[in-house]
C-alpha positions as a Markdown table, in Angstrom:
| # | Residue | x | y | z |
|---|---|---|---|---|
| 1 | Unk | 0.0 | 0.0 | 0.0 |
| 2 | Unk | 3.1 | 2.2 | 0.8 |
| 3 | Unk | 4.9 | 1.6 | -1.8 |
| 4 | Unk | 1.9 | 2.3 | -4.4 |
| 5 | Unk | 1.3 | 5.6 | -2.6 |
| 6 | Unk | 4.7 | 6.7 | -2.8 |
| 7 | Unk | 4.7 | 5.4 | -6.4 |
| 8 | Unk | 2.0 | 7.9 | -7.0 |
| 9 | Unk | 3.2 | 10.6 | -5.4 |
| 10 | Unk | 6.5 | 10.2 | -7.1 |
| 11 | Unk | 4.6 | 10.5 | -10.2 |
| 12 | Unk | 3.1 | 13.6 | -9.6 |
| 13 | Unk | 6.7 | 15.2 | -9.4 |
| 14 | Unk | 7.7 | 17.5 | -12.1 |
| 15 | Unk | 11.5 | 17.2 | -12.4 |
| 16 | Unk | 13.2 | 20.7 | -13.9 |
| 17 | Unk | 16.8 | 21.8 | -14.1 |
| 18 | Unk | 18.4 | 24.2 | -11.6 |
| 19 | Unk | 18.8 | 26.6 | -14.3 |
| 20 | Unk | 15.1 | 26.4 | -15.6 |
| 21 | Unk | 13.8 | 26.9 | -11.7 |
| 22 | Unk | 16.0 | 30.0 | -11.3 |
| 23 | Unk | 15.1 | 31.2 | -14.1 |
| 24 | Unk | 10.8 | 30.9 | -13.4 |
| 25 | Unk | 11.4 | 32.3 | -10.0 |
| 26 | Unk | 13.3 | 35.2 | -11.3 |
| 27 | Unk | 10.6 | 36.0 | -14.4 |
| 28 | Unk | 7.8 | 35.6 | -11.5 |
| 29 | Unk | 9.4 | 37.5 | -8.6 |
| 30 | Unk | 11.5 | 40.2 | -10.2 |
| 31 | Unk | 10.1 | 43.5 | -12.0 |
| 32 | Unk | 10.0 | 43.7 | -15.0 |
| 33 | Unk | 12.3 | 46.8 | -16.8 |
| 34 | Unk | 10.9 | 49.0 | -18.7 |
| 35 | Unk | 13.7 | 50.2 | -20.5 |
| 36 | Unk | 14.1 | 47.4 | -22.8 |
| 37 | Unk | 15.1 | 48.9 | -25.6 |
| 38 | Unk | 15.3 | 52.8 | -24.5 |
| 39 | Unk | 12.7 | 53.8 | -27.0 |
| 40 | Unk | 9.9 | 54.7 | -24.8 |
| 41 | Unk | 7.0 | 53.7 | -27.0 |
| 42 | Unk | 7.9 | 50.4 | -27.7 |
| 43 | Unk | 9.0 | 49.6 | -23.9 |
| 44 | Unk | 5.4 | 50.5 | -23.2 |
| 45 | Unk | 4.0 | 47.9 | -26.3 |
| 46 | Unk | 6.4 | 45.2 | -25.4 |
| 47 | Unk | 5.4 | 45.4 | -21.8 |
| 48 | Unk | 1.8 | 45.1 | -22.6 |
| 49 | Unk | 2.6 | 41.8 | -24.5 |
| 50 | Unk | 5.2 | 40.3 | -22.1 |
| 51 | Unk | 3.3 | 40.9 | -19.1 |
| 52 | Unk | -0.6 | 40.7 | -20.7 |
| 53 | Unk | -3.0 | 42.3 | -17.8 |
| 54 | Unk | -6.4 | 41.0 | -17.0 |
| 55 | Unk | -9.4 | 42.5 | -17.4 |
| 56 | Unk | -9.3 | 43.3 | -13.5 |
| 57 | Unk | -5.9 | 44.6 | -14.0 |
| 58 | Unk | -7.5 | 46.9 | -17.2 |
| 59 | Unk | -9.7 | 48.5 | -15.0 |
| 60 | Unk | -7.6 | 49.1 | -12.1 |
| 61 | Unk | -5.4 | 50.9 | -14.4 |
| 62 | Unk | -7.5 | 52.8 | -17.1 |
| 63 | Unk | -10.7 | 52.7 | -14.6 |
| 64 | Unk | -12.3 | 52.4 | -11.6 |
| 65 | Unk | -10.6 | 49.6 | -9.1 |
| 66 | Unk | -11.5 | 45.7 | -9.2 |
| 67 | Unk | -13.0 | 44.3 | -6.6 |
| 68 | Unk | -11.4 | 43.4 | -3.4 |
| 69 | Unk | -13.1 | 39.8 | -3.7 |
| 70 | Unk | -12.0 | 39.6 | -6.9 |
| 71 | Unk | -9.0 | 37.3 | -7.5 |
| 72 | Unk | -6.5 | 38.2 | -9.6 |
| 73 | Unk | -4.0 | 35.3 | -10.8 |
| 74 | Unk | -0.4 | 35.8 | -11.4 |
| 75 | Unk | 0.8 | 35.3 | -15.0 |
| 76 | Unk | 3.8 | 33.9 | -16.4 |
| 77 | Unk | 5.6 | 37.0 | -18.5 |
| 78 | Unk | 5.7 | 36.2 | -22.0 |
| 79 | Unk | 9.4 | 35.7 | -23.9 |
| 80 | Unk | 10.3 | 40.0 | -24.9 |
| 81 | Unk | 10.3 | 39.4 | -29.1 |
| 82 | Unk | 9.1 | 42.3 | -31.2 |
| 83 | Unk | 8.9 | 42.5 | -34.8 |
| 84 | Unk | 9.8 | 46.3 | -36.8 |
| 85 | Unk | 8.2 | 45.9 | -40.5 |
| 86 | Unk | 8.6 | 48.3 | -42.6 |
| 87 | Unk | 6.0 | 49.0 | -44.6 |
| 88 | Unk | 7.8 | 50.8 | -47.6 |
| 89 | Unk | 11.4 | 51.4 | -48.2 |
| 90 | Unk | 13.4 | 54.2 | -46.1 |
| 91 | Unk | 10.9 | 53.7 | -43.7 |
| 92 | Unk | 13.0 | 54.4 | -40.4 |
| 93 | Unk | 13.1 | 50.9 | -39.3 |
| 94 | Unk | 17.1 | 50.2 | -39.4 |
| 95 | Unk | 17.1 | 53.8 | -37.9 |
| 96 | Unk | 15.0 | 52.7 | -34.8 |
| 97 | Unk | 17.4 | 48.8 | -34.5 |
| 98 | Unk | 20.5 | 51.5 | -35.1 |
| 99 | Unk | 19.1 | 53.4 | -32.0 |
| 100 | Unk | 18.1 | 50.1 | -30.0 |
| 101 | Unk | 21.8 | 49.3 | -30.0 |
| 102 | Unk | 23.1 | 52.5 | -29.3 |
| 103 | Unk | 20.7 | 52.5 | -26.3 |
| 104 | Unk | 21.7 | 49.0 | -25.1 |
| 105 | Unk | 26.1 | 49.6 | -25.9 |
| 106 | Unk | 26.2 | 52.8 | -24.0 |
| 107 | Unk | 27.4 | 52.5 | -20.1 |
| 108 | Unk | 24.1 | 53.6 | -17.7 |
| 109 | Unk | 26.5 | 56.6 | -17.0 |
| 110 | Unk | 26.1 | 57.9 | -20.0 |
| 111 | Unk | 22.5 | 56.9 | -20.9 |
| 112 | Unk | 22.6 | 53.3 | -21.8 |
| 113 | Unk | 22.2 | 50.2 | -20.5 |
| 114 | Unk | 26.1 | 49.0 | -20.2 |
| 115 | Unk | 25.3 | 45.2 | -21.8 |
| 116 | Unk | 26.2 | 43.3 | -24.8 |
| 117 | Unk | 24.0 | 43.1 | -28.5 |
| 118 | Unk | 24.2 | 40.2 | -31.1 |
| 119 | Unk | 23.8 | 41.3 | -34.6 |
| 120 | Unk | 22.8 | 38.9 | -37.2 |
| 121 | Unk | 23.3 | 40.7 | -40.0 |
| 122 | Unk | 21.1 | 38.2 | -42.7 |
| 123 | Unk | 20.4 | 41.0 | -45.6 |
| 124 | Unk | 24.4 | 42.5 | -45.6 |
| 125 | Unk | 23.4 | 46.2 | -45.0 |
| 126 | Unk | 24.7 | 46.8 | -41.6 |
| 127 | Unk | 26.6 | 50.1 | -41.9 |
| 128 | Unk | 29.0 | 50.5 | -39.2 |
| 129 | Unk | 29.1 | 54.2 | -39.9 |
| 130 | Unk | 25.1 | 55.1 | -39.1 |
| 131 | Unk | 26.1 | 52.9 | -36.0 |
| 132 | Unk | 28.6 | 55.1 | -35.2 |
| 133 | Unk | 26.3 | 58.1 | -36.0 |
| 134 | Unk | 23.6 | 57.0 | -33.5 |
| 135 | Unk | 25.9 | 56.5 | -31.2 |
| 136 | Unk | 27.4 | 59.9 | -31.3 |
| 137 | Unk | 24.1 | 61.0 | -31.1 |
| 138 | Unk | 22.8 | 59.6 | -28.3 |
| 139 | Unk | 25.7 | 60.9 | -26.0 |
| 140 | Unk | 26.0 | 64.5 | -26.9 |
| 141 | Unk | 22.6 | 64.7 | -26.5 |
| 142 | Unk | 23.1 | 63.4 | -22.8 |
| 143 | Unk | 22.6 | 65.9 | -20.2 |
| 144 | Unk | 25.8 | 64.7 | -18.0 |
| 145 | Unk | 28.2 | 65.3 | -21.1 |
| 146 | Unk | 28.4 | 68.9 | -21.4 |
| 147 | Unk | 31.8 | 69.1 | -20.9 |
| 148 | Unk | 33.1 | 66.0 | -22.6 |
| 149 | Unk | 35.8 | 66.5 | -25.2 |
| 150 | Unk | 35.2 | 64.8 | -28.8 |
| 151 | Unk | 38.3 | 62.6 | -27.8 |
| 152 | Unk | 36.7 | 60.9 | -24.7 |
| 153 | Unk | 34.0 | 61.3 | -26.9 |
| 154 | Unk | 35.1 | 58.8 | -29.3 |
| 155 | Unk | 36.7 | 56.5 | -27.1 |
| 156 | Unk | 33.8 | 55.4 | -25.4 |
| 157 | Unk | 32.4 | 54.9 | -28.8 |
| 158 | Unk | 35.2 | 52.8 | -29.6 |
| 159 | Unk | 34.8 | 50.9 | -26.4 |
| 160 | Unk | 31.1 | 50.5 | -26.9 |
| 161 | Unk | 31.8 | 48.9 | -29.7 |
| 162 | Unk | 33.6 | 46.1 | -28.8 |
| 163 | Unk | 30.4 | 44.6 | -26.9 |
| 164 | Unk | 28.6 | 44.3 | -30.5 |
| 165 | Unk | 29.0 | 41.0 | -31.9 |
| 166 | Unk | 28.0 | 40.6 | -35.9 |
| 167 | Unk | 27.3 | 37.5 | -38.0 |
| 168 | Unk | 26.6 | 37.4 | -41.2 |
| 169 | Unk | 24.8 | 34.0 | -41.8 |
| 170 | Unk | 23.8 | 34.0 | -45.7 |
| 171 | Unk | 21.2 | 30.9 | -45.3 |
| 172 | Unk | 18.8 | 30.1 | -43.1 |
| 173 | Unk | 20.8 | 26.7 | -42.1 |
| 174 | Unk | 23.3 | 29.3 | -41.7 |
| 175 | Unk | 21.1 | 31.5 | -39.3 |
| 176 | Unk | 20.2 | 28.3 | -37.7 |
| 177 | Unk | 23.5 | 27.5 | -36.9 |
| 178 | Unk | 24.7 | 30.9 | -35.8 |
| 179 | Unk | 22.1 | 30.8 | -33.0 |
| 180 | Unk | 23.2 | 26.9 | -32.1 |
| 181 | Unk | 26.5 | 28.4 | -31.4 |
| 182 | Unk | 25.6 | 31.8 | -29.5 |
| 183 | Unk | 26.0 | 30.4 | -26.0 |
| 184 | Unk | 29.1 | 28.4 | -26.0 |
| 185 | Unk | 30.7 | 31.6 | -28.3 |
| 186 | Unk | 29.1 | 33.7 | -25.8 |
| 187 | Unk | 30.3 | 31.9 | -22.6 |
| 188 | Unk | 33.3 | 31.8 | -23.7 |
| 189 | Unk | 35.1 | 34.9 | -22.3 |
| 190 | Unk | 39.1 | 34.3 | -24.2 |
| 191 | Unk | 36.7 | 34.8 | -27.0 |
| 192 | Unk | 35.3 | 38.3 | -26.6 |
| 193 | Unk | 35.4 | 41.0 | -24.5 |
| 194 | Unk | 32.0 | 41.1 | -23.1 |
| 195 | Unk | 32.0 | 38.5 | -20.5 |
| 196 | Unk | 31.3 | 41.1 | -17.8 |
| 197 | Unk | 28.1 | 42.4 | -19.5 |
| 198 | Unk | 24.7 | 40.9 | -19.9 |
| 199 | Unk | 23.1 | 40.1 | -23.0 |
| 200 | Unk | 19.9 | 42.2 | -23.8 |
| 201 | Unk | 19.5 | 42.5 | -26.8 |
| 202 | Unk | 19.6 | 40.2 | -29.7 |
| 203 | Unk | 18.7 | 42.0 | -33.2 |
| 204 | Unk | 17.6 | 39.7 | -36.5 |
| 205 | Unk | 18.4 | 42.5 | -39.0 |
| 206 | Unk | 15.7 | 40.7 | -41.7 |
| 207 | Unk | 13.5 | 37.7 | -40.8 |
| 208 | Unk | 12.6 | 37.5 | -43.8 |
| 209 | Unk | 15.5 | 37.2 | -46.2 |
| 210 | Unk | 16.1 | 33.2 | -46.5 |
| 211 | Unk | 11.9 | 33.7 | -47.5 |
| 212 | Unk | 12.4 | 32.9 | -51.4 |
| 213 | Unk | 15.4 | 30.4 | -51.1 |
| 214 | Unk | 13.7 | 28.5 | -48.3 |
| 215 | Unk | 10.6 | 28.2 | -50.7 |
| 216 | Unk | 12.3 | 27.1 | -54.0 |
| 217 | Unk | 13.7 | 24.4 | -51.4 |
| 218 | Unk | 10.6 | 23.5 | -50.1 |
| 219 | Unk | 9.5 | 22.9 | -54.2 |
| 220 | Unk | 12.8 | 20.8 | -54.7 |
| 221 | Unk | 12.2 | 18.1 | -51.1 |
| 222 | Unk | 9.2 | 15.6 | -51.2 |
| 223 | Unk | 6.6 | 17.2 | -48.7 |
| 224 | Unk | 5.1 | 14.8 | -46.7 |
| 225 | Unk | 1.3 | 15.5 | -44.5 |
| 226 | Unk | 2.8 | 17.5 | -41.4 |
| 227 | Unk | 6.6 | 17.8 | -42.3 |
| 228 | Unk | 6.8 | 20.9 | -44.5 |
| 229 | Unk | 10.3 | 21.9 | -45.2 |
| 230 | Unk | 9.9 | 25.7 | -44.9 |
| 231 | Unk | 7.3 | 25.1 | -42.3 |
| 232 | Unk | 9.9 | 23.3 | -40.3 |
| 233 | Unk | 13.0 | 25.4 | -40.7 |
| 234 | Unk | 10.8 | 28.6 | -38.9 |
| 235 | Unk | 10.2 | 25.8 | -36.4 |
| 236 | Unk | 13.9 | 25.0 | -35.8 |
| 237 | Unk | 14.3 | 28.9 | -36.0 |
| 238 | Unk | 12.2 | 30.1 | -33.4 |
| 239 | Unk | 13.1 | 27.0 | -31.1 |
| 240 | Unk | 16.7 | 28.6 | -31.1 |
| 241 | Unk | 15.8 | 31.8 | -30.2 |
| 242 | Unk | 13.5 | 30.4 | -27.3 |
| 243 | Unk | 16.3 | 28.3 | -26.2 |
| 244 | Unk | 19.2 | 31.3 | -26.2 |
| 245 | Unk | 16.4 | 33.7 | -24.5 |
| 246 | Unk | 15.9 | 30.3 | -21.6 |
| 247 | Unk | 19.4 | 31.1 | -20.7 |
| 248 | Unk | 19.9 | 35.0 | -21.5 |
| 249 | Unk | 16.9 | 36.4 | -21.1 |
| 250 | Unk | 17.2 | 38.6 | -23.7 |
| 251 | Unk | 14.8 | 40.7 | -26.3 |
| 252 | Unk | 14.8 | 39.8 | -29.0 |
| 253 | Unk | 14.1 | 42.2 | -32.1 |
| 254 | Unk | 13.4 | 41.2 | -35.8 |
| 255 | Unk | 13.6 | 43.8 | -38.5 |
| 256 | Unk | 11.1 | 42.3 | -41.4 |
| 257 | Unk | 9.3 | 43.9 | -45.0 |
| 258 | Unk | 6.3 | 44.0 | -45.9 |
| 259 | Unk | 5.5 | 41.2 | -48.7 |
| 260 | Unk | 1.8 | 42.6 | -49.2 |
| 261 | Unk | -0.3 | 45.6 | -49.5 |
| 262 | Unk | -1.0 | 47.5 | -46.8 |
| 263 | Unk | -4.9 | 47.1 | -45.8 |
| 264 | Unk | -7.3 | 48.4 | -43.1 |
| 265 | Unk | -7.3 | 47.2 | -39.6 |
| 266 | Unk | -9.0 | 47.9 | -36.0 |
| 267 | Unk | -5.7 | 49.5 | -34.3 |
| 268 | Unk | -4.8 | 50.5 | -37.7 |
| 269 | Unk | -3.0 | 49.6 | -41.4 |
| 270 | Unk | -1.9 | 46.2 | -41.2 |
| 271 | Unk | -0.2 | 43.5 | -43.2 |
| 272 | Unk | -1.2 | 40.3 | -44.1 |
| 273 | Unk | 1.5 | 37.6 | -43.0 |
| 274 | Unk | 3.9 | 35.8 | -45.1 |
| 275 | Unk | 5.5 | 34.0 | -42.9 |
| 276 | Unk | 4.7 | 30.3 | -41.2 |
| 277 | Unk | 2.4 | 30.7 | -38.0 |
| 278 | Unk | 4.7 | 29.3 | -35.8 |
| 279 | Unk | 6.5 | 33.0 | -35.8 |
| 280 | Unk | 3.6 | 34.9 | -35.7 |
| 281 | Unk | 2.7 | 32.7 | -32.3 |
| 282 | Unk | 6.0 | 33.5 | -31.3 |
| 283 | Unk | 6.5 | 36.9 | -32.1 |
| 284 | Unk | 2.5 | 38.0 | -31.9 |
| 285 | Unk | 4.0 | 42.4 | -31.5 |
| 286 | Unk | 4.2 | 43.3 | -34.8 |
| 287 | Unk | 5.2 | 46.8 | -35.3 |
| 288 | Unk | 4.1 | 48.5 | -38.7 |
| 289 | Unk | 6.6 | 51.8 | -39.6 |
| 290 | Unk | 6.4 | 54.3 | -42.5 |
| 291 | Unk | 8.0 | 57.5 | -43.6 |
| 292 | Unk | 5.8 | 60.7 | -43.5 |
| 293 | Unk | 5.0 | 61.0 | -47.4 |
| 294 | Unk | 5.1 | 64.9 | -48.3 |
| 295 | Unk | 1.9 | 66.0 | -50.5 |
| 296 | Unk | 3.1 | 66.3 | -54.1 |
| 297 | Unk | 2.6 | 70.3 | -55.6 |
| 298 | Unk | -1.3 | 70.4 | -56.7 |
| 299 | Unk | -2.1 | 70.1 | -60.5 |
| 300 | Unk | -3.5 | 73.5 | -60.6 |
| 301 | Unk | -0.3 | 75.2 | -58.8 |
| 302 | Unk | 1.5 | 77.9 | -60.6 |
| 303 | Unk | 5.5 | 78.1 | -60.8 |
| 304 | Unk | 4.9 | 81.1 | -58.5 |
| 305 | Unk | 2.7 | 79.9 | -55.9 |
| 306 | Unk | 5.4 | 76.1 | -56.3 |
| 307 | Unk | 8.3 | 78.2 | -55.6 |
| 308 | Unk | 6.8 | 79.9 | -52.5 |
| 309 | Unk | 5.8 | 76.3 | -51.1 |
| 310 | Unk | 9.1 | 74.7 | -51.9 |
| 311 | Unk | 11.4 | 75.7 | -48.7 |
| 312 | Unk | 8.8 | 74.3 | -46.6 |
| 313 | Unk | 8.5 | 71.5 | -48.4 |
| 314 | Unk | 12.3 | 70.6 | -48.9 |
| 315 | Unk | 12.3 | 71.3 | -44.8 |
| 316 | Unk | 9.5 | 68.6 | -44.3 |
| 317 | Unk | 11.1 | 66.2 | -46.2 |
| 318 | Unk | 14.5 | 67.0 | -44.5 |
| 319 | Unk | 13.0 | 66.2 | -41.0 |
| 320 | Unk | 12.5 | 62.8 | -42.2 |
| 321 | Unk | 9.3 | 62.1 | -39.7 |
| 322 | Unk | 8.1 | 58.9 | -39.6 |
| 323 | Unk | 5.4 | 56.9 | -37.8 |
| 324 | Unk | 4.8 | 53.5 | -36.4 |
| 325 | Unk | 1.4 | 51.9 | -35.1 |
| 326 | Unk | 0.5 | 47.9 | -33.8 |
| 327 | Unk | 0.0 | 45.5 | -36.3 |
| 328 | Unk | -3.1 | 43.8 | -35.2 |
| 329 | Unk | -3.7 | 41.1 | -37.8 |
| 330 | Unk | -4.4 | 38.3 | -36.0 |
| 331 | Unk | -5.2 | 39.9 | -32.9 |
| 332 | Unk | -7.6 | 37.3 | -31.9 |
| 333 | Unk | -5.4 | 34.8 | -30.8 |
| 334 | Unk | -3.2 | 37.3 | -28.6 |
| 335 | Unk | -3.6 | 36.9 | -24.5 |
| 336 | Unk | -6.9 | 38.6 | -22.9 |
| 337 | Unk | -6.2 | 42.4 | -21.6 |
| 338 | Unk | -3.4 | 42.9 | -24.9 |
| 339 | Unk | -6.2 | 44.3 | -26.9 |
| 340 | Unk | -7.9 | 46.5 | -24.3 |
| 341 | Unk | -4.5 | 47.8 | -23.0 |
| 342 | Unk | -3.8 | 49.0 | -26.7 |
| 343 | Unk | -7.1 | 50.5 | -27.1 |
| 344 | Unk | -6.8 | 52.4 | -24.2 |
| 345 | Unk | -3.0 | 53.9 | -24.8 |
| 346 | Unk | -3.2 | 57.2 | -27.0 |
| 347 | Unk | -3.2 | 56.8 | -30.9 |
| 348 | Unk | -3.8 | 53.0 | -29.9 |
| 349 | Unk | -0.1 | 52.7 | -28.9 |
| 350 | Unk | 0.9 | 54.5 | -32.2 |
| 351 | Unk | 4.0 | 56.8 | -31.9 |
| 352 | Unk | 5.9 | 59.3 | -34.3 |
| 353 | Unk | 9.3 | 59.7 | -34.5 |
| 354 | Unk | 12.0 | 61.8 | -36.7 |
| 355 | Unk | 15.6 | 61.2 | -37.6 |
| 356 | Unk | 17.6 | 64.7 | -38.1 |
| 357 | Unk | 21.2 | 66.0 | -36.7 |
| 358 | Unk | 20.2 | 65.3 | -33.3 |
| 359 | Unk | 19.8 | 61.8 | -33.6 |
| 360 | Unk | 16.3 | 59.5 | -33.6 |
| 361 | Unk | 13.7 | 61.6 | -31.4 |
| 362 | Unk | 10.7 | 59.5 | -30.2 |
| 363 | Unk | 7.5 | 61.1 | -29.6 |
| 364 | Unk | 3.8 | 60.6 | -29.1 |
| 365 | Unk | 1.5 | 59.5 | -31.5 |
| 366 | Unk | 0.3 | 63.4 | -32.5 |
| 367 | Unk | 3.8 | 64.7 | -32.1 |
């Protein structure tokens, strides 16, 4: 009789790795930053989808407060993965990953977040000098350098740098492999220089660029009922990422384009997906962005009345505004509360933004 109770019991036992229980305890007990990627508008989004609140949790926020009687569970926080589509070219979306990295390289004395980025570069337009550019940026416009000199200037640059780590897979087995290899490259400290600083950031510059080889694969491999080639490489894909976030717990951001017309939805334009639906399950925050398109002279204008308009016009255009808004096509499979937390942010969560010589400026969505 003992020994079949105990048998039981034993049963019921859920056996985990130390690692995997220190790492539920922490995602449960510790709060969550805010400052993921020190662009204000999408910390707020990415919170809302890592940490979904409940209806009770709506109210208490946006409203009047729930009910003391009412219970309200605690959820597990979703994995930090957000998607930046642009939705045209020149859109600002390398701009914004440009200014994520800048934000995560920089020591907190000077405005970042002191950690380490991986880069996989996967569409070979990584430009070093923009880098550099946003960078530069982002520390003179720094309250506490006032008085630095361009020399010290530079040299923080240069040693920022050095916590950036680049690959350039050029196939999706390639990709694959690159992230296989992240954490024994990464835990390896006569390897790199950034074995004092955490990883937060890990930047996928173009999901999408292995789309059209990984389909004319698919073509040239039998297919058999549930084993679909392409199907199962975004499988393999997104089960790397999971497994270097389980021991990093680090965001991860995907740069993508938009395959498909833009067309009308609730938050908002959106676009429909072209990718398998494993990633849209795993990466449900897709965020649209687009370039502020200046109103071409009427057809009626005169040369006069063109030539008055045309400083203000070349000064709109050299502003370079953009805007970015939540992608909510499929937005009824996301967690109960996302949708009612968007709806009740301004613009929806939407946000405007402008590149000029001070850098990437975020602001709201009317700004």
């Amino acid at each position: 009789m003992a020994d079949v109770l105990g048998a039981r019991l034993l049963s019921e036992v859920k056996e985990e790795t130390l690692d995997k229980l220190l790492h539920s305890l922490s995602s449960l007990n510790d709060p969550a930053p805010t400052d993921r990627l020190g662009v204000p508008a999408l910390d707020r989004l990415l919170d809302i989808f890592t940490h979904p609140p409940l209806d009770q949790d709506i109210h208490h926020q946006w409203g009047s407060p729930p009910s003391p009687s009412v219970h309200v569970p605690t959820r597990k926080p979703k994995p930090p993965v957000i998607e930046l589509c642009s939705a045209s070219p020149c859109a600002g979306k390398t701009q914004l990953l440009y200014h994520i990295v800048a934000s995560s390289l920089l020591p907190r004395s000077h405005g970042g977040s002191g950690s380490a980025v991986v880069w996989l570069e996967t569409d070979s337009r990584f430009c070093i000098l923009r880098l550099h550019s946003a960078l530069h940026s982002h520390l003179t416009s720094h309250a506490s350098l006032a008085d630095i000199s361009p020399l010290d200037v530079d040299a923080l640059i240069t040693t920022s740098l050095r916590h950036l780590h680049v690959f350039r897979p050029s196939s999706s087995a390639s990709l694959l492999a690159t992230l296989h290899s992240l954490t024994p490259y990464l835990f390896s400290p006569h390897r790199h220089s950034s074995a004092t600083r955490v990883l937060t950031t890990l930047i996928i510059s173009n999901i999408s660029a292995f789309v059209y080889q990984d389909r004319l694969n698919a073509d040239e491999v039998p297919q058999y009922p549930g084993n679909n080639f392409f199907v199962q490489r975004y499988r393999d894909l997104v089960a790397a990422l999971r497994s270097v976030q389980a021991t990093f717990s680090c965001t991860v951001v995907a740069g993508n384009v938009a395959f498909s017309p833009l067309l009308q939805g609730a938050l908002g334009p959106i676009l429909r997906p072209h990718l398998p639906a494993v990633w849209s399950a795993f990466c449900p925050l897709k965020v649209l962005v687009m370039r502020e398109v200046t109103p071409k002279f009427g057809p009626g204008m005169s040369a006069e009345e063109a030539a008055r308009e045309a400083g203000a016009r070349r000064e709109a255009v050299q502003r370079k505004r953009f805007r970015g808004w939540v992608d909510a096509w499929g937005s009824g499979s996301w967690e109960v509360g996302v949708l009612g937390a968007l709806e009740a942010l301004e613009g929806s969560g939407g946000f405007g933004f402008r590149v000029d010589g001070e850098g990437l400026r975020v602001g709201e969505y009317g700004d």
